[in-house]
C-alpha positions as a Markdown table, in Angstrom:
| # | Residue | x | y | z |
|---|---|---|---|---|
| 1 | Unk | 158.2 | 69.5 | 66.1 |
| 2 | Unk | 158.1 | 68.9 | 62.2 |
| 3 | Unk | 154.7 | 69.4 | 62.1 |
| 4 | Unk | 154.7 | 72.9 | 63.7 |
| 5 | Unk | 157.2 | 73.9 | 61.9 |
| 6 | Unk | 155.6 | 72.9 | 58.5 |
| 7 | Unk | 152.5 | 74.7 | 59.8 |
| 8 | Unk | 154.1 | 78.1 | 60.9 |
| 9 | Unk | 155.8 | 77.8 | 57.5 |
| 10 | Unk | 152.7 | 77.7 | 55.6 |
| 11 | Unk | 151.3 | 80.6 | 58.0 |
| 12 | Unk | 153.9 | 82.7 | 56.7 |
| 13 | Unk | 154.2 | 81.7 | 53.4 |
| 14 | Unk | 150.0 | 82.8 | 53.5 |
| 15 | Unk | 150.7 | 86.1 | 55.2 |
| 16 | Unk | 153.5 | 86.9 | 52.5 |
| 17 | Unk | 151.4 | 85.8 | 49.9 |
| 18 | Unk | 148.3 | 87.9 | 51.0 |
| 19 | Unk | 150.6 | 90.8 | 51.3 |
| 20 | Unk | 152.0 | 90.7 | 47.9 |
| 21 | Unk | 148.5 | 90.4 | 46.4 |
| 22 | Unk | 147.2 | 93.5 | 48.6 |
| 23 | Unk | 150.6 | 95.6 | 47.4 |
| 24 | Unk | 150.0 | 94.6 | 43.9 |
| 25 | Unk | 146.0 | 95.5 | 43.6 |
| 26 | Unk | 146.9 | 99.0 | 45.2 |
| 27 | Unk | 149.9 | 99.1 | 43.2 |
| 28 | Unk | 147.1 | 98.3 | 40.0 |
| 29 | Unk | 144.7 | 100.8 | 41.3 |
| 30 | Unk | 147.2 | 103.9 | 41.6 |
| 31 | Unk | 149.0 | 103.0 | 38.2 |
| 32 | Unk | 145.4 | 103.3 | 36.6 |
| 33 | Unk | 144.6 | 106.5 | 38.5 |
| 34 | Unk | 147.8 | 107.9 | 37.5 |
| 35 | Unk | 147.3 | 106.9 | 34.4 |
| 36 | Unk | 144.4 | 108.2 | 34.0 |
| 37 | Unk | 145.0 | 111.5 | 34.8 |
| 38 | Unk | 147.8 | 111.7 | 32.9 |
| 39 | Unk | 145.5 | 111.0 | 30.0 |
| 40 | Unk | 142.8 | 113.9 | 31.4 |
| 41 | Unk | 146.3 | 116.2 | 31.6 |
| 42 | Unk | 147.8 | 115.1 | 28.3 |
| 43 | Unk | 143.9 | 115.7 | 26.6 |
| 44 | Unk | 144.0 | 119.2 | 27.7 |
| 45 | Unk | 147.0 | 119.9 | 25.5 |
| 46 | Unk | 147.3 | 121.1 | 22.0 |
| 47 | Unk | 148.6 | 117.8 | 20.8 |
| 48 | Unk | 146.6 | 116.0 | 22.3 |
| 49 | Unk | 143.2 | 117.9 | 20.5 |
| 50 | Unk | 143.5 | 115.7 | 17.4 |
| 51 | Unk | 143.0 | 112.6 | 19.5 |
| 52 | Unk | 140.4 | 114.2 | 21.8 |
| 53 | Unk | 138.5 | 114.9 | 18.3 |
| 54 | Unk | 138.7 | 111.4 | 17.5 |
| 55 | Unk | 137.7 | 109.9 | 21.1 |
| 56 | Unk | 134.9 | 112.1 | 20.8 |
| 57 | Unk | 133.4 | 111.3 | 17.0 |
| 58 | Unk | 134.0 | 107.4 | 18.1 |
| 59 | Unk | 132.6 | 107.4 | 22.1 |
| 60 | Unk | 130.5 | 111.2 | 22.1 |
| 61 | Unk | 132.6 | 111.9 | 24.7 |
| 62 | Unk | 131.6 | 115.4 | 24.9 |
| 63 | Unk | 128.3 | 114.1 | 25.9 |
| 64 | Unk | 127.7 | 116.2 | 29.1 |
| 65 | Unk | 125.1 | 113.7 | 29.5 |
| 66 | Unk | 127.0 | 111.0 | 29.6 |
| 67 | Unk | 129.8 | 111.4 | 32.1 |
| 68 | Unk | 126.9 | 112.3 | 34.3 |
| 69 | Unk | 125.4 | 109.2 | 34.3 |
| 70 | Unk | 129.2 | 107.3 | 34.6 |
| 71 | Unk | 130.2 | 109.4 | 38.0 |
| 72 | Unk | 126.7 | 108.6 | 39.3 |
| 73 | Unk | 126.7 | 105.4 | 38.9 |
| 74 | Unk | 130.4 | 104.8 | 40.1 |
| 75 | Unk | 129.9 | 107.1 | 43.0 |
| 76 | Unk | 126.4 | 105.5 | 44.2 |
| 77 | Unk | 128.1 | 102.3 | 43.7 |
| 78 | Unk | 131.4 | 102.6 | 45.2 |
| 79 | Unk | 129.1 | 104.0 | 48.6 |
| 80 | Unk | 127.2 | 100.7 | 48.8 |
| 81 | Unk | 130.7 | 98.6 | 48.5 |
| 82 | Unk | 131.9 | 100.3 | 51.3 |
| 83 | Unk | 128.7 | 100.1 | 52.7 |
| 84 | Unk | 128.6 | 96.2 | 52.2 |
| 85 | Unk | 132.2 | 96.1 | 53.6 |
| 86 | Unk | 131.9 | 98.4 | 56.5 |
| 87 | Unk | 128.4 | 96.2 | 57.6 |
| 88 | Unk | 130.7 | 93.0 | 56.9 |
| 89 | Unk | 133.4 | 94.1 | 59.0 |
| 90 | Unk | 131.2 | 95.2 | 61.8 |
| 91 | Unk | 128.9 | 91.9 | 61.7 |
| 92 | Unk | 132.1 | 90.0 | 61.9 |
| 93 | Unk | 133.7 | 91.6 | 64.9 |
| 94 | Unk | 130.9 | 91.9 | 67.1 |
| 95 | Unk | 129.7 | 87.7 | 66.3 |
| 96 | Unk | 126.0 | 88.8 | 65.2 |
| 97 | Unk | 126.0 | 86.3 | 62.4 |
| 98 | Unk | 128.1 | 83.9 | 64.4 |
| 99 | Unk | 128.5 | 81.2 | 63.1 |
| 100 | Unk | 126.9 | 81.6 | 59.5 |
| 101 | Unk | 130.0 | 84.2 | 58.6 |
| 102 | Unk | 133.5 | 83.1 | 59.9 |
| 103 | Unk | 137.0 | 81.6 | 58.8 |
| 104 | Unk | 139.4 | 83.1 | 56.1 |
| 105 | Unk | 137.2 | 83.8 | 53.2 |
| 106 | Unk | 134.7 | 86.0 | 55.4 |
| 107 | Unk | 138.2 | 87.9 | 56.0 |
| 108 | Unk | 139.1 | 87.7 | 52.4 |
| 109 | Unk | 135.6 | 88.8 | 51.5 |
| 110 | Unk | 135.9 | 91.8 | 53.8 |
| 111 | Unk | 139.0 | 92.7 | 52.3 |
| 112 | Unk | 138.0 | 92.2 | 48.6 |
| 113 | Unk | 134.5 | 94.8 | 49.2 |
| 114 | Unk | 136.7 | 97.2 | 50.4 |
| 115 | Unk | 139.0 | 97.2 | 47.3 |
| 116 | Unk | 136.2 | 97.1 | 45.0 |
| 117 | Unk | 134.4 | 99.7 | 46.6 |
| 118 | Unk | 137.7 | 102.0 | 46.6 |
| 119 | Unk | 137.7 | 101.2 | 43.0 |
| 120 | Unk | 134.3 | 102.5 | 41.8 |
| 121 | Unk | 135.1 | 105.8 | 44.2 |
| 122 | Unk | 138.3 | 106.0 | 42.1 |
| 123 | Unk | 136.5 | 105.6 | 39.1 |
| 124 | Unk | 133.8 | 108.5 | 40.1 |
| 125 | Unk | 136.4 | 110.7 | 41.2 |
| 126 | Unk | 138.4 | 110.2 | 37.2 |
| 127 | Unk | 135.5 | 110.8 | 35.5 |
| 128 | Unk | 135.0 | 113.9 | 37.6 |
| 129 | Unk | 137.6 | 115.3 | 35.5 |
| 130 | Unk | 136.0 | 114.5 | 32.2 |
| 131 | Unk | 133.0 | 116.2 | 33.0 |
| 132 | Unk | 131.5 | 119.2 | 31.1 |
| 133 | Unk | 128.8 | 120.5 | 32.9 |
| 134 | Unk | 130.7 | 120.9 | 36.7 |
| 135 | Unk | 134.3 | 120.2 | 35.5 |
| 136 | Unk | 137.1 | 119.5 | 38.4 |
| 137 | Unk | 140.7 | 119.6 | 37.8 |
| 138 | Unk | 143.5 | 117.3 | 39.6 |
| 139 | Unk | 144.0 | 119.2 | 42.5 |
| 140 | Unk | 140.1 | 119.5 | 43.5 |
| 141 | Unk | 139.8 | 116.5 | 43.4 |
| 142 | Unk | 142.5 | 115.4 | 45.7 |
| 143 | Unk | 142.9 | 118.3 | 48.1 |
| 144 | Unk | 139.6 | 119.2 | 50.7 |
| 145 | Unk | 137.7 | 122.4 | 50.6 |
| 146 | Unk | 139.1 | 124.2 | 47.3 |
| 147 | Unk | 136.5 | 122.8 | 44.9 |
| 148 | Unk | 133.9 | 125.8 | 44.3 |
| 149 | Unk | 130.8 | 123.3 | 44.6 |
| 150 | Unk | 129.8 | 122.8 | 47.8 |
| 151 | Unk | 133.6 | 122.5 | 49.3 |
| 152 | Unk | 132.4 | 121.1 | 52.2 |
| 153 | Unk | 130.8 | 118.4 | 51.7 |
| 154 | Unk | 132.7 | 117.3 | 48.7 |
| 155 | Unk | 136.0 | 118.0 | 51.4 |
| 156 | Unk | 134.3 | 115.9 | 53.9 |
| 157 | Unk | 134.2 | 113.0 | 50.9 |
| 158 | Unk | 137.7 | 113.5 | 49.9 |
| 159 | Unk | 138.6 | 113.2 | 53.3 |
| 160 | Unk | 136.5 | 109.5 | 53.8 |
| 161 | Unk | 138.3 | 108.3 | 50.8 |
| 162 | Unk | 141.8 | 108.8 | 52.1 |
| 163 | Unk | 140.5 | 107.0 | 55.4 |
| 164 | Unk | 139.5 | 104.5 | 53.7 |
| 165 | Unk | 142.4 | 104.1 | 51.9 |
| 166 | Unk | 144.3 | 104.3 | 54.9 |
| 167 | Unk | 142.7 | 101.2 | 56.3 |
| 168 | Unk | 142.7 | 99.1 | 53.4 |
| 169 | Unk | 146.2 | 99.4 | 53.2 |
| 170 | Unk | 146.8 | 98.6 | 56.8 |
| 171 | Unk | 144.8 | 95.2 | 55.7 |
| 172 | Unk | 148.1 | 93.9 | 54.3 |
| 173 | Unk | 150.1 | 95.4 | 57.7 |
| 174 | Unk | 148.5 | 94.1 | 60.2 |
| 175 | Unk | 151.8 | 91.9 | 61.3 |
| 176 | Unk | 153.8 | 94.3 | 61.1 |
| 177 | Unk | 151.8 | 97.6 | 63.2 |
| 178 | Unk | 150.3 | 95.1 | 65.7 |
| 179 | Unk | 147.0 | 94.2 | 66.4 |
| 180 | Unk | 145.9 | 97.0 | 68.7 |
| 181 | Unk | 147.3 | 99.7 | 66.0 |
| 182 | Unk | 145.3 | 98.0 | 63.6 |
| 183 | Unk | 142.3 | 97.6 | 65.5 |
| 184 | Unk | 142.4 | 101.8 | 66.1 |
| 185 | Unk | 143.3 | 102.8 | 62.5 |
| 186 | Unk | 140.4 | 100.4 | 61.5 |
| 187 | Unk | 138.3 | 102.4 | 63.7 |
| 188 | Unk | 138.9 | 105.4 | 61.6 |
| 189 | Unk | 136.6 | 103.8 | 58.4 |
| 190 | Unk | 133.6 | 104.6 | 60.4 |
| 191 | Unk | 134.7 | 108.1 | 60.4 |
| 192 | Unk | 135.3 | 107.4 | 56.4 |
| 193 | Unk | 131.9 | 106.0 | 56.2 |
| 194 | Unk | 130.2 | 109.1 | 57.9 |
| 195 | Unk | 132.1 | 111.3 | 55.7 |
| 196 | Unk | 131.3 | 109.6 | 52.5 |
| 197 | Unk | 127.7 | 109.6 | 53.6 |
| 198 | Unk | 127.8 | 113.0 | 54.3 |
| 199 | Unk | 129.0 | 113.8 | 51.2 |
| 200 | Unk | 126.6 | 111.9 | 49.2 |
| 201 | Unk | 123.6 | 113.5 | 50.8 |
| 202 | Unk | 124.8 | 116.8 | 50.8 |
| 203 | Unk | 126.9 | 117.5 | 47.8 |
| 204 | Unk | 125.4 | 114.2 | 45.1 |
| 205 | Unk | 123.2 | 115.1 | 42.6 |
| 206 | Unk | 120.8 | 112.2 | 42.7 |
| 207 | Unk | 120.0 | 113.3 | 46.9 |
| 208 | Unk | 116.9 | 114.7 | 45.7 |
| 209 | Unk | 115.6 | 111.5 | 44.7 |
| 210 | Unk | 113.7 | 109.7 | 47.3 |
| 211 | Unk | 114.9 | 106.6 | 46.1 |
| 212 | Unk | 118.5 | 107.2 | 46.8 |
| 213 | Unk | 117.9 | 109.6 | 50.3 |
| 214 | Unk | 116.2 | 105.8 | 51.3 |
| 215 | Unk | 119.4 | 104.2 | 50.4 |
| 216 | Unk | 121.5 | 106.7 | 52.8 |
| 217 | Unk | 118.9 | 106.0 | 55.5 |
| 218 | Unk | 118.3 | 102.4 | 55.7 |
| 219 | Unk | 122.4 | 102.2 | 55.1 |
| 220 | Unk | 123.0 | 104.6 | 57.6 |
| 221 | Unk | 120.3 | 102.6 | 60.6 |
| 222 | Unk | 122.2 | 99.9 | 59.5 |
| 223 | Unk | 125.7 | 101.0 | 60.4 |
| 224 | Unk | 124.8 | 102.5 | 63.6 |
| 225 | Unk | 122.9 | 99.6 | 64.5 |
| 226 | Unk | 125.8 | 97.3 | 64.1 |
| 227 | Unk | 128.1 | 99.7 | 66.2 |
| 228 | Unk | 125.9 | 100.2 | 68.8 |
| 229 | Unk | 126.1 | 96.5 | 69.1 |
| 230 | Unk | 129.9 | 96.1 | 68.8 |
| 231 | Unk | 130.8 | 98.7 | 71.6 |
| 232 | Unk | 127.5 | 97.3 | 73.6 |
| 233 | Unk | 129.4 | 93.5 | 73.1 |
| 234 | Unk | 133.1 | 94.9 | 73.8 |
| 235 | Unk | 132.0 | 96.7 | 76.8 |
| 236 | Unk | 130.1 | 93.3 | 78.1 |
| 237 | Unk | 133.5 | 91.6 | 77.6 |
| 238 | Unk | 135.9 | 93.7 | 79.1 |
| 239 | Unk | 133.0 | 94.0 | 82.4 |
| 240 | Unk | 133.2 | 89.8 | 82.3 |
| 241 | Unk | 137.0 | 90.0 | 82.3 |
| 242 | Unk | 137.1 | 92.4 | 85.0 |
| 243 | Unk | 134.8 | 89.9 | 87.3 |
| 244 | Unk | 136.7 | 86.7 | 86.3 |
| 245 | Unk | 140.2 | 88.7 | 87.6 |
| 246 | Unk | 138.4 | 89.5 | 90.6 |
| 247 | Unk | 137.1 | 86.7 | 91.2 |
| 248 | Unk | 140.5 | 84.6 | 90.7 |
| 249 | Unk | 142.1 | 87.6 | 93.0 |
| 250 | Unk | 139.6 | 86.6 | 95.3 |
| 251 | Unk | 140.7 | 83.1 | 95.4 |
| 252 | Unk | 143.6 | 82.9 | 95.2 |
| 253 | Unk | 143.5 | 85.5 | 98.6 |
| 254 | Unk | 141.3 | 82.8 | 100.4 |
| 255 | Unk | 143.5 | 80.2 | 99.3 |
| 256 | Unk | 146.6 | 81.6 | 101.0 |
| 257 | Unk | 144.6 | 82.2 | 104.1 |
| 258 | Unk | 143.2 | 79.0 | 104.7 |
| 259 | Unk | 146.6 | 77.4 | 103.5 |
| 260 | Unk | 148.1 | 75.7 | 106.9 |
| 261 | Unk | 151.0 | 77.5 | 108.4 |
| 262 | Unk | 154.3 | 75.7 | 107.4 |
| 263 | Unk | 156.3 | 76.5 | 110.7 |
């Protein structure tokens, strides 16, 4: 009795302290993002010229070259991130690595691509704001379609991001929602992942590269690969479960009529 209780004790005391570390890197991810903008907003005011002059003499931060480069390179690398994660995530529900990739760290591994990857997204989308040559202000940047480049396709990105947001927050709810709720809101990061795919081909400026329309490929085979799989193994499972309970019905029929009348 001790001992169960000293180990549903130290379940909790894991689940409470994987909560509180969750909370606190969104928590640190939205405080910089705030911050951040606050800084773009505060730059764009006539006291804060002076300090913009001197930002620029020490960094060239009127380089339109290099915010370019930054938002490229956060936004290509954010994709992969969630790329590596959503592949992760999908390799670990459907058993295909089984058992080279299981226990808590795969989960916690899972977990921390998807933060990191949200990350670098955040950081392309921040430095959208700094840019000179295609400049976006605050609210393109977090509402869909009312950007004037390609709205679409930078909406359908905007729209990925918030999903998966959405599910990485639900990482550190799972208790409380329930399984099932978190199984179908985890769903929705393959619609995230199409989006953000979507939106890289169709609205990034390095898409006319070869290089990177081989990266959205090979990522994309990948992903569809992997759910094909999943749904092929959850539907194989819920057909053997359906033939066990019928066969146990079966039984169990048989059993109670070969059983010898008790009068």
């Amino acid at each position: 009795m001790s001992t169960n209780l000293s180990t549903n004790k130290s379940q909790e005391e894991s689940i409470i302290d994987r909560v509180i570390r969750g909370l606190f890197l969104i928590a640190l991810l939205l405080f910089f993002s705030a911050l951040m903008m606050a800084f773009v907003l505060i730059l764009q005011t006539p006291a804060g010229s002076s300090v913009s002059q001197a930002l620029n003499s020490l960094f060239a931060l009127d380089s339109v070259q290099m915010w370019w480069y930054v938002t490229r390179a956060a936004g290509l690398t954010g994709y992969f991130l969630l790329w590596l994660s959503m592949a992760w995530g999908l390799a670990i529900a459907n058993k295909i690595l089984h058992p080279a990739i299981e226990g808590t760290l795969t989960y916690d591994f899972h977990e921390f691509l998807s933060l990191l990857g949200i990350g670098f997204v955040l950081l392309h989308v921040i430095v959208l704001l700094f840019d000179r040559f295609l400049p976006f202000s605050v609210p393109q940047t977090l509402i869909p379609f009312i950007d004037t480049y390609r709205p679409f396709w930078v909406g359908l990105g905007i729209i990925g991001f918030y999903l998966f947001l959405l599910v990485a927050v639900t990482f550190y709810m799972r208790k409380t929602i329930g399984s099932q709720a978190f199984r179908s809101i985890h769903a929705l990061s393959l619609v995230g992942y199409l989006g953000a795919t979507l939106h890289g081909l169709f609205a990034g400026t390095d898409s006319a590269l070869w290089m990177t329309k081989l990266l959205y490929a090979l990522t994309f085979i990948v992903i569809v690969f992997l759910t094909a799989y999943w749904l092929i193994i959850v539907n194989l499972n819920k057909r053997e479960k359906a033939q066990a309970a019928a066969r146990a019905a079966m039984a169990k029929r048989q059993a109670q009529r070969l059983r010898p009348n008790s009068r």
